[in-house]
N, C-alpha and C positions, 0 to 999 in steps of 0.2 A: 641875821640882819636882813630887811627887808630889800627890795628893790622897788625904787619909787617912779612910775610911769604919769603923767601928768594925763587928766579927763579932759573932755573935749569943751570945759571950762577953763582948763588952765591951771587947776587944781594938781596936788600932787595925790598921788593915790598909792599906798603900799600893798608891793605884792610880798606874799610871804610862801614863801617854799614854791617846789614845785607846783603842789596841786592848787596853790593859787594862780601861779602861773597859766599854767594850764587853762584853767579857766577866762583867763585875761583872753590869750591865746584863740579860746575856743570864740570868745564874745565879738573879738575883732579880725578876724580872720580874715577878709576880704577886704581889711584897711590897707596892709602893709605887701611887699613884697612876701608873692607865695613862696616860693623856694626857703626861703629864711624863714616864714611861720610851720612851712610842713617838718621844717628840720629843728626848728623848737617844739611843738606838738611832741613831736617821736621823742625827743629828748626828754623831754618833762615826762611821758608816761613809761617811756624805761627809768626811769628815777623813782619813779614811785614805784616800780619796780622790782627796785634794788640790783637792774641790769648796768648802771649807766653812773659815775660820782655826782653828786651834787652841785658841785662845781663847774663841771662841763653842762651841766642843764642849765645852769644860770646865767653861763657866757653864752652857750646858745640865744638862750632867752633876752639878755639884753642889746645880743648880737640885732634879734631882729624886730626889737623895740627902737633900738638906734636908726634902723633903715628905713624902719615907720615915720619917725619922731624928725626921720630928715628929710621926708615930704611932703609934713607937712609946713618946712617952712618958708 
């Protein structure tokens, strides 16, 4: 099941798995609180891994899409 991050349109936009994440990750990296992006980064790339569950990369991951998504508003 994807995770849905809204574009700087307002649009929702599906990420899917980690290494899409990852890439979101990588593209806005300098939007959001660093501490929460470096700690998703690492997550996501021990997931693809196979260091790290899936699950914990994803709460990471939305952990710091939340912290993004709450300044911008």
């Amino acid at each position: 099941m994807p995770v849905y991050v809204l574009d700087d349109d307002g649009a929702e936009q599906p990420i899917f798995g980690p290494k899409g994440a990852l890439r979101y990750l990588r593209d806005c990296a300098g939007k959001g609180p660093i501490d929460e992006y470096r700690l998703a980064i690492n997550a996501c790339e021990r997931c693809l891994n196979q260091e790290i569950d899936r699950a914990l990369a994803r709460a990471l991951f939305v952990n710091a899409y939340t912290d993004y998504a709450m300044l911008r508003l």
